[in-house]
Backbone as a ProteinNet text record, in pm:
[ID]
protein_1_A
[PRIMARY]
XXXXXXXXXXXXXXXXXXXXXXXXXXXXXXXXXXXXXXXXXXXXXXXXXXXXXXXXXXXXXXXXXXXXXXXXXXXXXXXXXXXXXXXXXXXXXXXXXXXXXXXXXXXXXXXXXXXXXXXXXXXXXXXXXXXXXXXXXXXXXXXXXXXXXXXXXXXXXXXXXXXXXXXXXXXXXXXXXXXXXXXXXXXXXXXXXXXXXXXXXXXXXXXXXXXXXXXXXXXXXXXXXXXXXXXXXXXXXXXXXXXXXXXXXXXX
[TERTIARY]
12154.4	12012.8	11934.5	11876	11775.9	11660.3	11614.5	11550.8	11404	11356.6	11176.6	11112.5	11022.1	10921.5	10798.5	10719.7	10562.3	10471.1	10397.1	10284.9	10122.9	10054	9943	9851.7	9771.3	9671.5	9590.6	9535.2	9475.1	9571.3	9747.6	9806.5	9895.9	9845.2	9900.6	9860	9742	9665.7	9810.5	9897.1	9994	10099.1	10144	10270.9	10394.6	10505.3	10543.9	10506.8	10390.7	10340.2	10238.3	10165.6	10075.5	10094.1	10221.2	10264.7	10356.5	10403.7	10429.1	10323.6	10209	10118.2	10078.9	10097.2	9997.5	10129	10235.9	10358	10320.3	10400.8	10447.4	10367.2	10282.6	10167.9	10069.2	9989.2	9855.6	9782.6	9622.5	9549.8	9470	9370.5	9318.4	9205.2	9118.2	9064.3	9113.1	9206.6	9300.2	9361.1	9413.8	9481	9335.1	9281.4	9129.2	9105.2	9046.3	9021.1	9152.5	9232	9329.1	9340.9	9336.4	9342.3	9233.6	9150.8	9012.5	9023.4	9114.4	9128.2	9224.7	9324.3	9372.4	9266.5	9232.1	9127.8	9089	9004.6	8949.3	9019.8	9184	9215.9	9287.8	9193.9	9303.9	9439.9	9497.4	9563.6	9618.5	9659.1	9607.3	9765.6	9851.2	9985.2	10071.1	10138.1	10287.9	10396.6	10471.8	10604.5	10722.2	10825.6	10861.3	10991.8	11057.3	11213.2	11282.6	11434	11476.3	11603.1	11630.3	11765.2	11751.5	11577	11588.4	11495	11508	11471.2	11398.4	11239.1	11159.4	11079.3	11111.7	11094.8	11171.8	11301.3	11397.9	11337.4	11233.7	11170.6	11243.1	11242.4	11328.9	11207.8	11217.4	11134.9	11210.9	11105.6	11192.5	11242.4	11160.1	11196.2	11054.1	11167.8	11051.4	11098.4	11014.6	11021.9	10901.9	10912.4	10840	10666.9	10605	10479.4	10434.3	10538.6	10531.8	10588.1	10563.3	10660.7	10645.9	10723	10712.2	10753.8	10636	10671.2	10632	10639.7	10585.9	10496.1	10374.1	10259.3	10186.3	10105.5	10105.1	9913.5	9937	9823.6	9735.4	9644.9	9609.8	9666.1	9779	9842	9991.3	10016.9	10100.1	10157.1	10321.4	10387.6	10391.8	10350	10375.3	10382.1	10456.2	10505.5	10380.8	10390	10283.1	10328.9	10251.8	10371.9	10222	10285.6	10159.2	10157.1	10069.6	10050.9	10087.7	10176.5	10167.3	10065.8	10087.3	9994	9990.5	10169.1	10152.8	10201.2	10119.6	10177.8	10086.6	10162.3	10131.3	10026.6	9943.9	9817	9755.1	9606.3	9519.4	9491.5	9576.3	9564.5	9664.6	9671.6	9778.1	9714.2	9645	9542.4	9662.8	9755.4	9803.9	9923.6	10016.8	10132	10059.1	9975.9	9897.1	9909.1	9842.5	9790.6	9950.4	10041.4	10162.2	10203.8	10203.9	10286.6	10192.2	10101.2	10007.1	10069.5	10064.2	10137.6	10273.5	10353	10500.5	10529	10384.9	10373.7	10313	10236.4	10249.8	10347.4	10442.2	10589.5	10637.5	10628.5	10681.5	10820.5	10766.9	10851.2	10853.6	10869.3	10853.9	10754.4	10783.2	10732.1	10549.9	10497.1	10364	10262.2	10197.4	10080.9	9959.1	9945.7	9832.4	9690.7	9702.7	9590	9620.5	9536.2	9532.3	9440.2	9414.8	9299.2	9387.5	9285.5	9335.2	9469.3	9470.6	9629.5	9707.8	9705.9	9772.2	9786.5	9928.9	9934	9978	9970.9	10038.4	10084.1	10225.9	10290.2	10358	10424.9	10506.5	10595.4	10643.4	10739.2	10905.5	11018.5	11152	11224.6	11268.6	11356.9	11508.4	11563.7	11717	11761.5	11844	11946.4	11937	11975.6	11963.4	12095.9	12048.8	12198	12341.2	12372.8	12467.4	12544.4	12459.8	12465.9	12503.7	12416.9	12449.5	12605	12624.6	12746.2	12866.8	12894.5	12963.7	12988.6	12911.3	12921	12967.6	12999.6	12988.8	13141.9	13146.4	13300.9	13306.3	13177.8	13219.6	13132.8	13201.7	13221.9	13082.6	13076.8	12928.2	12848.1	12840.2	12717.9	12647.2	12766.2	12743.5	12703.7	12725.9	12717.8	12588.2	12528.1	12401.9	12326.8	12314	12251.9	12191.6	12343.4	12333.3	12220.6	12270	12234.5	12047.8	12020.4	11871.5	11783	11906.3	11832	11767.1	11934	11895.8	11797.5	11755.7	11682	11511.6	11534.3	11374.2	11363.9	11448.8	11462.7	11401.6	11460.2	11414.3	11304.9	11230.4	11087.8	10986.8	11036.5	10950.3	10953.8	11066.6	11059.2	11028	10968.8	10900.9	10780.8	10758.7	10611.1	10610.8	10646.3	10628.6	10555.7	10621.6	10635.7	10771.2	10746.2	10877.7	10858.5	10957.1	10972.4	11000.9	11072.7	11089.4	11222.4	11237.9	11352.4	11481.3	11486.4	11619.1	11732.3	11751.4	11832.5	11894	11801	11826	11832	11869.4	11855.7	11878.9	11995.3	12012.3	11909.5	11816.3	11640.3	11585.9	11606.7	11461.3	11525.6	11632.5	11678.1	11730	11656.1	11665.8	11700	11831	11816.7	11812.2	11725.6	11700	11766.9	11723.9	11813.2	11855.8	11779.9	11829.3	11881.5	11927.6	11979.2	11897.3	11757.6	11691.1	11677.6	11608.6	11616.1	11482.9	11488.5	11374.1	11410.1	11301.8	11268.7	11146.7	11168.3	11078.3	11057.1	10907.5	10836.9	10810.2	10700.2	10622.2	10555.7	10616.4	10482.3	10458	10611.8	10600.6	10614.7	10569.6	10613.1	10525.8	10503.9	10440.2	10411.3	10281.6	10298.3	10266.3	10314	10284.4	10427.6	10506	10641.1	10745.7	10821.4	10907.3	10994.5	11026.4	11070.5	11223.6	11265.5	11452.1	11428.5	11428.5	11405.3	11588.4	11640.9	11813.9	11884.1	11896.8	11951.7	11994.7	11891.6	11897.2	11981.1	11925.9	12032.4	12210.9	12170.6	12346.4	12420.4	12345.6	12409.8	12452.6	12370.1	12388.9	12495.3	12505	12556.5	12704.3	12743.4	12848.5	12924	12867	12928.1	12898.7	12806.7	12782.9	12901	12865.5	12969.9	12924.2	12826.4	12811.3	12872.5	12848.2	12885.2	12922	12792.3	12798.2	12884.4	12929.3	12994.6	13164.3	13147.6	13366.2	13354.4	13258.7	13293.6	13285.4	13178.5	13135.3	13300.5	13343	13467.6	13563.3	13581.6	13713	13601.8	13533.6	13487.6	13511.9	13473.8	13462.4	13543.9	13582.4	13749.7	13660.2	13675.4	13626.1	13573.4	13502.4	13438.7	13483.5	13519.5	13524.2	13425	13385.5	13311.8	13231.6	13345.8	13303.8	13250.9	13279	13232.9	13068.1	13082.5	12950.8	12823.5	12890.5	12792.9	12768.2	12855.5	12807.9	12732.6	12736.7	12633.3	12472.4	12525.6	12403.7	12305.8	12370.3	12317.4	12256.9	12326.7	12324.6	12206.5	12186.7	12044.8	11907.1	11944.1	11794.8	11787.2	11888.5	11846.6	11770.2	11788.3	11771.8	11771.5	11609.7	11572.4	11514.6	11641.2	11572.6	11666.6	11657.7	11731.8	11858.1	11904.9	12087.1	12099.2	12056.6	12123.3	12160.8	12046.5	12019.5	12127.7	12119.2	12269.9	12359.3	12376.6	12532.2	12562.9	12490.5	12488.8	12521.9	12475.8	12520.3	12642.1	12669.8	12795.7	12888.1	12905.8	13021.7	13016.1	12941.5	12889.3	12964.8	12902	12947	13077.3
9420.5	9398.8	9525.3	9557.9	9672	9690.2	9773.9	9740.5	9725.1	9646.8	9599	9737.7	9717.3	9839.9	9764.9	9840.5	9762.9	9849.5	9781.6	9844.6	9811.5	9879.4	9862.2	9792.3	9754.2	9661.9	9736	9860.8	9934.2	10061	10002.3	10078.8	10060	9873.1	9815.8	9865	9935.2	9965.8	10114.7	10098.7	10233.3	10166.7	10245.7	10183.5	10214.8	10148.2	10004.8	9889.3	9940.4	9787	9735.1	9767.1	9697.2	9630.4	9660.1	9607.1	9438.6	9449.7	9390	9265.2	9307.2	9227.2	9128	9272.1	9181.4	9162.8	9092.3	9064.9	9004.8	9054.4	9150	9267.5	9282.8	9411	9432.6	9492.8	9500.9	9638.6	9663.4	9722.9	9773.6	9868.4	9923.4	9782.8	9728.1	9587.4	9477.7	9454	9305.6	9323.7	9442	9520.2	9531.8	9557.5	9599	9434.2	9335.7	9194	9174	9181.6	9099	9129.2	9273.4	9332.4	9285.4	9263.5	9215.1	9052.5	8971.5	8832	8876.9	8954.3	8908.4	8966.5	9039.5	9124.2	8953.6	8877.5	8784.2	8704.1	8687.6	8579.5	8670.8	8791.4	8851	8943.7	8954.7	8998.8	9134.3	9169.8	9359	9447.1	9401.7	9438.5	9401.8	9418.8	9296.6	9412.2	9306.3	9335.4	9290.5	9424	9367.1	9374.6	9266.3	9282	9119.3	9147.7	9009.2	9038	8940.4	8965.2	8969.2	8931.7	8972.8	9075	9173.3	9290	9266.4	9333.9	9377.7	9519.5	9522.6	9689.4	9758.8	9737.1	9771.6	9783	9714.3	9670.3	9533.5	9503.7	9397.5	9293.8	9144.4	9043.4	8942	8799	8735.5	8590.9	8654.6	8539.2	8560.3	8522.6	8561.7	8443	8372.9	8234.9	8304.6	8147.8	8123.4	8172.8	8123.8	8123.6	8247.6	8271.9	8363.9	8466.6	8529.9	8630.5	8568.7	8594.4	8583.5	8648.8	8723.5	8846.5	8819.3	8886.4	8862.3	8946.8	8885.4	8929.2	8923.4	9005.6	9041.2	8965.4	8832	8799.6	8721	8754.5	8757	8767.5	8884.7	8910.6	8824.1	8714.1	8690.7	8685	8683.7	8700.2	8610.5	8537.8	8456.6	8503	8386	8345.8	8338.7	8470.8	8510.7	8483	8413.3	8361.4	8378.3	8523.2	8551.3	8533.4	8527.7	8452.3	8540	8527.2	8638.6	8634.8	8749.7	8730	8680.9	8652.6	8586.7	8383.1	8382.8	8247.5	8155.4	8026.7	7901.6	7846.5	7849.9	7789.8	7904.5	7838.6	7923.1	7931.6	7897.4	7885.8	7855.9	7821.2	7753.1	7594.3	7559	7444.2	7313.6	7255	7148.9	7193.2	7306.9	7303.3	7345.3	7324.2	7374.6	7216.7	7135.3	6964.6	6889.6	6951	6925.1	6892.1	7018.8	7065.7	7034.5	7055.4	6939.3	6801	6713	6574.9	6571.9	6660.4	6671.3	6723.2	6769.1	6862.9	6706	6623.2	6538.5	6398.8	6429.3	6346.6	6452	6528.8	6656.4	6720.4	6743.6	6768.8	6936.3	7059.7	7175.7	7271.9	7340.4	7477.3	7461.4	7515	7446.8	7511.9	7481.4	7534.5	7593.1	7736.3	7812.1	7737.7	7858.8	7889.7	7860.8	7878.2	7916.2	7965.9	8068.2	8052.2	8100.5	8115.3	8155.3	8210.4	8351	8410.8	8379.5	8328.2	8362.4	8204.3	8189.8	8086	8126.3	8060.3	8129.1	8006.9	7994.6	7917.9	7955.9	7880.4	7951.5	8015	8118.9	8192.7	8148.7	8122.1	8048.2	8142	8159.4	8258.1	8232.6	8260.3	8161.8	8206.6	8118.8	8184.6	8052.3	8066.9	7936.5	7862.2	7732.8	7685.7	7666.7	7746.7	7770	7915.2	8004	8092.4	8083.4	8002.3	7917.3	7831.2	7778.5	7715.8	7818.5	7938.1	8039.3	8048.8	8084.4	8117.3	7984.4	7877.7	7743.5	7688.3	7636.1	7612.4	7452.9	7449.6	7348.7	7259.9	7142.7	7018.5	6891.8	6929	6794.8	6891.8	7003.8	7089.1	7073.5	7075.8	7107.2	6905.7	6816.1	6665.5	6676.6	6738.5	6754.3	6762.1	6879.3	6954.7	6900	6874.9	6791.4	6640.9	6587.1	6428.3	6493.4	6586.4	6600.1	6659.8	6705.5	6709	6586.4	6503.9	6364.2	6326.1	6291	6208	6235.7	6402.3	6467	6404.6	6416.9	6334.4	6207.7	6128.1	5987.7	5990.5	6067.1	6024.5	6102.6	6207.1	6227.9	6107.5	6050.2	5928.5	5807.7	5786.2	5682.6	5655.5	5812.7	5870.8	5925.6	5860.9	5905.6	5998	6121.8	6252.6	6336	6341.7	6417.5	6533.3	6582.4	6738.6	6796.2	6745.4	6793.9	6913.6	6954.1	7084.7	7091.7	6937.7	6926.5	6943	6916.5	6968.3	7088.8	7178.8	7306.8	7365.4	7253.2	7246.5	7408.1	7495.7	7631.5	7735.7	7718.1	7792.2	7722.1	7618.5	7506.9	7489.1	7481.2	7472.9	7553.3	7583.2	7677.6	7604.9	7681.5	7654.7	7793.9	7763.8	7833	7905.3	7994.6	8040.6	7927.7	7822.5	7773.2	7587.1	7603.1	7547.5	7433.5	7404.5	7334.9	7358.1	7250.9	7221.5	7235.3	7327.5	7286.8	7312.2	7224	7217.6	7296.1	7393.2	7440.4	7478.3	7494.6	7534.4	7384.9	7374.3	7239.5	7262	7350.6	7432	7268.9	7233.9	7103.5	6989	6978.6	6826.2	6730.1	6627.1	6487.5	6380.9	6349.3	6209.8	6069.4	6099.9	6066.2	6004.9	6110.7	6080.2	5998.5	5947.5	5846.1	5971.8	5872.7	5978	5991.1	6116.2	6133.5	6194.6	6238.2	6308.3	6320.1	6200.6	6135.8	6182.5	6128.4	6114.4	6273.7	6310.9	6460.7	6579.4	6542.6	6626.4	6579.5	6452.6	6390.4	6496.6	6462.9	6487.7	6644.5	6681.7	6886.4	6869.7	6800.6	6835.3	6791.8	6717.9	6623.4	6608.6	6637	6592.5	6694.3	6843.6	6966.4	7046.8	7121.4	7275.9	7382.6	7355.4	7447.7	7468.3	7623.5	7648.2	7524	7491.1	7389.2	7244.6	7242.2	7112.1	7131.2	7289.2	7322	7300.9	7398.6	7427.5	7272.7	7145	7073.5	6973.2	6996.3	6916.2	6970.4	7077.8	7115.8	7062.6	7046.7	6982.9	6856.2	6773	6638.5	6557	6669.2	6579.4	6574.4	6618.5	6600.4	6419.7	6374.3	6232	6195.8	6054.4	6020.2	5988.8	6027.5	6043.6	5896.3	5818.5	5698.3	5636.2	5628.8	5578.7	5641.5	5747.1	5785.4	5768.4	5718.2	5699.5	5586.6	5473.3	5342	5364.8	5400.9	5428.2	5455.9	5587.2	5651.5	5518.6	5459.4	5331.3	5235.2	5219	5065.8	5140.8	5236.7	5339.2	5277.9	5351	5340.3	5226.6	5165.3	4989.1	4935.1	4947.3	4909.2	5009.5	5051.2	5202.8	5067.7	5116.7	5051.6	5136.6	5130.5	5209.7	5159.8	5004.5	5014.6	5061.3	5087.1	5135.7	5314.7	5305.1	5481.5	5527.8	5449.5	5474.6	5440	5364.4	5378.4	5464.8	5514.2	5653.2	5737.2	5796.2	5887.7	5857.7	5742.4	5732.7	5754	5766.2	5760.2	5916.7	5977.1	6088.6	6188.5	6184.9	6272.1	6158.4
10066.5	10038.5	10073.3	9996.8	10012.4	10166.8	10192.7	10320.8	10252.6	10385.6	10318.3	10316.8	10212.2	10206.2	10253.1	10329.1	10376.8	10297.6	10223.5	10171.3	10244.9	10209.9	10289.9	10122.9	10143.6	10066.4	9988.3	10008.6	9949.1	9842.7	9893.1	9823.8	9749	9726.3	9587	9466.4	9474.6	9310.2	9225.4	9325.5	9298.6	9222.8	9142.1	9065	9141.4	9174	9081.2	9124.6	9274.8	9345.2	9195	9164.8	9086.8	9013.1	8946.6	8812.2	8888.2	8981.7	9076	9144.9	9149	9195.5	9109.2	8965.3	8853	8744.3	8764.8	8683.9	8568.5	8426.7	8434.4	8396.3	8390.3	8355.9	8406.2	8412.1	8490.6	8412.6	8461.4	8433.7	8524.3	8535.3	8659.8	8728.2	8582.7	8671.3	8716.7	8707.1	8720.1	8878	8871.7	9000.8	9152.4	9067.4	9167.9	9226.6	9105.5	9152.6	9232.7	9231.7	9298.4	9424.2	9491.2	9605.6	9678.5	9623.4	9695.4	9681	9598	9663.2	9791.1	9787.9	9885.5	10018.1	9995	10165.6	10190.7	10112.5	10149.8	10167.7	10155.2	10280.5	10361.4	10408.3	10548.3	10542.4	10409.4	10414.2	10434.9	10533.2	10556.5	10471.5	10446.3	10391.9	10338.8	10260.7	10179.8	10201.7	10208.7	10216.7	10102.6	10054.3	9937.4	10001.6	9952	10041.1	10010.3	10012.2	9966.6	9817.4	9786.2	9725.9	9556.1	9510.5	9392.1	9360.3	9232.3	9232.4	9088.2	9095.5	9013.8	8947.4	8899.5	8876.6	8962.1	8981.1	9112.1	9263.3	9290.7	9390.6	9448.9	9613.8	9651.2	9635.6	9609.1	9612.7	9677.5	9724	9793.4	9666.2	9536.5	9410	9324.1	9208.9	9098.7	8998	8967	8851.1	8712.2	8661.1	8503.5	8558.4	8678.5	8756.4	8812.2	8930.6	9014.2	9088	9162.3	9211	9369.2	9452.5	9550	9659.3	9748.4	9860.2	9968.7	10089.1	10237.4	10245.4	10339.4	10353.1	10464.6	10523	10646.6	10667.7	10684	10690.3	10819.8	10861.8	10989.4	11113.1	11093	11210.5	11218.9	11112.6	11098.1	10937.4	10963.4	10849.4	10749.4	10625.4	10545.5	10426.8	10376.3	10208.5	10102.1	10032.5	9933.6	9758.3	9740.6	9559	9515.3	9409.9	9315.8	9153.9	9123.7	8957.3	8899.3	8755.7	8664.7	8615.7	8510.5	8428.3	8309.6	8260.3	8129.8	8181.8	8306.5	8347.6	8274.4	8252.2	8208.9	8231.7	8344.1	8429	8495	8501.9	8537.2	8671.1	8769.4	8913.3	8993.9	9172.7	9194.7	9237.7	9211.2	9287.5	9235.4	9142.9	9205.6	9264.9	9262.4	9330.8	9486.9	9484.7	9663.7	9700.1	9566	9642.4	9637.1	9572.5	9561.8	9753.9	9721.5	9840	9980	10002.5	10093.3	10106	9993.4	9976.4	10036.6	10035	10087.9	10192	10277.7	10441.3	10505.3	10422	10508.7	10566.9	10455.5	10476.2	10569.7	10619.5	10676.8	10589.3	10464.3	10366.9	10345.8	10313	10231.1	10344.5	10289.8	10412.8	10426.7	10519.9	10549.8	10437.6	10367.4	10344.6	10378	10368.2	10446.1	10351.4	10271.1	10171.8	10047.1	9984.8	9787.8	9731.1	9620.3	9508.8	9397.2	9303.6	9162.3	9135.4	9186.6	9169.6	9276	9358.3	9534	9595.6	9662	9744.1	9826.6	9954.7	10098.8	10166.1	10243	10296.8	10431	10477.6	10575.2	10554.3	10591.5	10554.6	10630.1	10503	10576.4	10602.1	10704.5	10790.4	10706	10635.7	10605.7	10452	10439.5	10287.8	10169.3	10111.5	9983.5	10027	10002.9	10084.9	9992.5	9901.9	9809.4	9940	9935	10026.1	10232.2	10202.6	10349.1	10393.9	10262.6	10261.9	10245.6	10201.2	10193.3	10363.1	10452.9	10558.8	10628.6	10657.6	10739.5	10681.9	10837.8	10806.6	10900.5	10946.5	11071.1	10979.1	10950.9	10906.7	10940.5	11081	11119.4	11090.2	11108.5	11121.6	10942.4	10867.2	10734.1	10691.7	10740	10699.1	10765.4	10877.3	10992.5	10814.2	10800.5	10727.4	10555	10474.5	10407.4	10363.3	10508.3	10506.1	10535.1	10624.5	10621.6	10519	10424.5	10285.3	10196.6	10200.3	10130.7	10205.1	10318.4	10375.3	10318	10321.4	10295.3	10103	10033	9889	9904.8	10014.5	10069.6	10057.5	10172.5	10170.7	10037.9	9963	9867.8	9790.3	9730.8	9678.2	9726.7	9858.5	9881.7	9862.5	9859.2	9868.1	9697.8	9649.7	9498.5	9454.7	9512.2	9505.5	9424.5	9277.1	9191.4	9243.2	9285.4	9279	9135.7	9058.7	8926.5	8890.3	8971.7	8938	9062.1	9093.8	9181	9150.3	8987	8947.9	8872.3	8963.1	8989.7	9135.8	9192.7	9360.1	9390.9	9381	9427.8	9463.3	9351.2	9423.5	9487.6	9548.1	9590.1	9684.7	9793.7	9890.4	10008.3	10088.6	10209.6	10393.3	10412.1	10544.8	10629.4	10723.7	10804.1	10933	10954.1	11087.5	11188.7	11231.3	11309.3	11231.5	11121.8	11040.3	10999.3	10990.1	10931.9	10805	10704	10586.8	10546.3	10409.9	10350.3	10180.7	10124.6	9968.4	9947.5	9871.8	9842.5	9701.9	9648.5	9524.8	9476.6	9436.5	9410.6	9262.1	9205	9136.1	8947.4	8952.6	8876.1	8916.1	9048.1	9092.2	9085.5	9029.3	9024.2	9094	9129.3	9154.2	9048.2	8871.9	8765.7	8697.4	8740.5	8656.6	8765.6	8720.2	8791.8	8892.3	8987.5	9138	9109.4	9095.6	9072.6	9204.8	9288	9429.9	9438.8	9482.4	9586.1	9448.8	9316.2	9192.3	9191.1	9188.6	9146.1	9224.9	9339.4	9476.6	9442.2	9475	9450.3	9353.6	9243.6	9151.2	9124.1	9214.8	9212.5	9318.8	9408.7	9515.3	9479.5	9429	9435.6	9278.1	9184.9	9050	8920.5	8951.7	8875	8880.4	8875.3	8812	8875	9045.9	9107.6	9182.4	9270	9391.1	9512.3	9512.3	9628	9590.6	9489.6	9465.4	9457.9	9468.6	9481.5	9592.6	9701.1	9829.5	9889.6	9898.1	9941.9	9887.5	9774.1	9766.9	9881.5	9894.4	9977.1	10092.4	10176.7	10328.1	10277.7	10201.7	10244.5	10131	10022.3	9912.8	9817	9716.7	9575.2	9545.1	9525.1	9445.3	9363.5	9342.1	9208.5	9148.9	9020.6	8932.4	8905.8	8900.4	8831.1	8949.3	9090.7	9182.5	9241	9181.5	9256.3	9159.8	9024.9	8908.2	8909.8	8991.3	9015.4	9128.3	9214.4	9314.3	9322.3	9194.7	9165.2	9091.8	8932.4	8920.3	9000.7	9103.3	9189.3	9243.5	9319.9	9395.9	9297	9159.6	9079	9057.9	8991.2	8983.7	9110.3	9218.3	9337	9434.8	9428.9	9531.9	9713.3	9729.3	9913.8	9964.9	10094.4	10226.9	10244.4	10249.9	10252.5	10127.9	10017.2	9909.4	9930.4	9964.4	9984.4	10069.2	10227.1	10292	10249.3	10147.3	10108.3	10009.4	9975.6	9891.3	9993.5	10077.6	10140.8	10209.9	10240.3	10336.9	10218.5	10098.4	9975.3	9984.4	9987	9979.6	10080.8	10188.7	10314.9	10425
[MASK]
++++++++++++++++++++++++++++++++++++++++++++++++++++++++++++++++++++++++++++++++++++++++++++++++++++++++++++++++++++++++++++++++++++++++++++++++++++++++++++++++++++++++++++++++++++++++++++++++++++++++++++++++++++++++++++++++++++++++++++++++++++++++++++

């Protein structure tokens, strides 16, 4: 991984930060407004660093919405996800009320701030847990970990809260240095559309064609297919808590 570069705030208007700020293009006014939203929430510096690369610059993730870098704001470090410019919506105002809704299940990294181009969160110390699982060999630690994912699925879906892109779990799942769990990016999640929250994890975790579903077979034995699809059934037909635990106990 590349080492972080710290930029100072007044020395984003420089290329290749700008183009960066203002993804994927920018102009001398767009660049100007933006530096001056961020002064006004405090922000004295960003930091570009992390495992994906933009304009061969390190970032800590870049989607359909946003880019996302560290930022040096009121003396402390947080999670800065900035708007493109050829993005879909004109703000971040519901993945902010999103993600509010899911801080108070104590769900997804905390929410600072927001306006127009800029959201700010807590910043997660940790690796994507595809990545996480590469490194881990010890068995409860990894069922620890796991099961406090499903559980956080649990309560978004009680709280009929879709996340929407679980089943793309590999970006949206972070554990942390000291091996806590989080879901993160809210930027399509619902409280409109029917809740796949548990459905969706399972199904990345246990019955895809990812990473985490070879390695997670060799810890706990590959699934049968047909058993965990009756499960999965018997769950949505019937969303309550012994169902839910017996999903996970087939599971882990």
């Amino acid at each position: 991984m590349k080492p972080p570069i710290t930029v100072p705030l007044e020395s984003l208007i420089e290329e290749p930060y700008a183009s960066i700020v203002c993804y994927p293009r920018t102009n001398p006014t767009e660049i100007q407004k933006r530096i001056e939203e961020l002064r006004q929430h405090g922000v004295s510096a960003v930091e570009f660093v992390g495992k994906t690369n933009v304009s061969n610059i390190p970032v800590l993730g870049k989607g359909y919405v946003g880019v996302v870098v560290v930022a040096y704001m009121k003396g402390q470090k947080v999670a800065l996800k900035m708007r493109r410019i050829d993005a879909d919506r004109l703000d971040f105002n519901h993945e902010a009320e999103m993600m509010q809704k899911a801080n108070a299940i104590g769900v997804g990294p905390k929410f600072i701030a927001v306006s127009n181009n800029f959201l700010f969160s807590q910043l997660i110390d940790g690796d994507l847990l595809e990545d996480w699982l590469e490194t881990q060999r010890d068995k409860t630690l990894i069922r620890k970990v796991l099961v406090n994912i499903l559980e956080q699925c649990w309560s978004l879906d009680e709280a009929g809260l879709d996340h929407g892109e679980l089943s793309k779990a590999p970006k949206h799942l972070i554990v942390d240095k000291e091996n806590r769990t989080f879901i993160v990016d809210f930027e399509t999640a619902s409280i409109v559309r029917k809740v796949i929250n548990v459905t969706s994890v399972c199904q990345f975790l246990f019955m895809g064609n990812s990473r985490a579903t070879k390695m997670l077979g060799e810890v706990f034995g590959v699934k049968q297919k047909s058993e965990l699809i009756a499960a999965l059934k018997n769950f949505k037909k019937n969303t309550n808590r012994k169902n839910f635990e017996g999903l996970l106990e087939m599971c882990l």
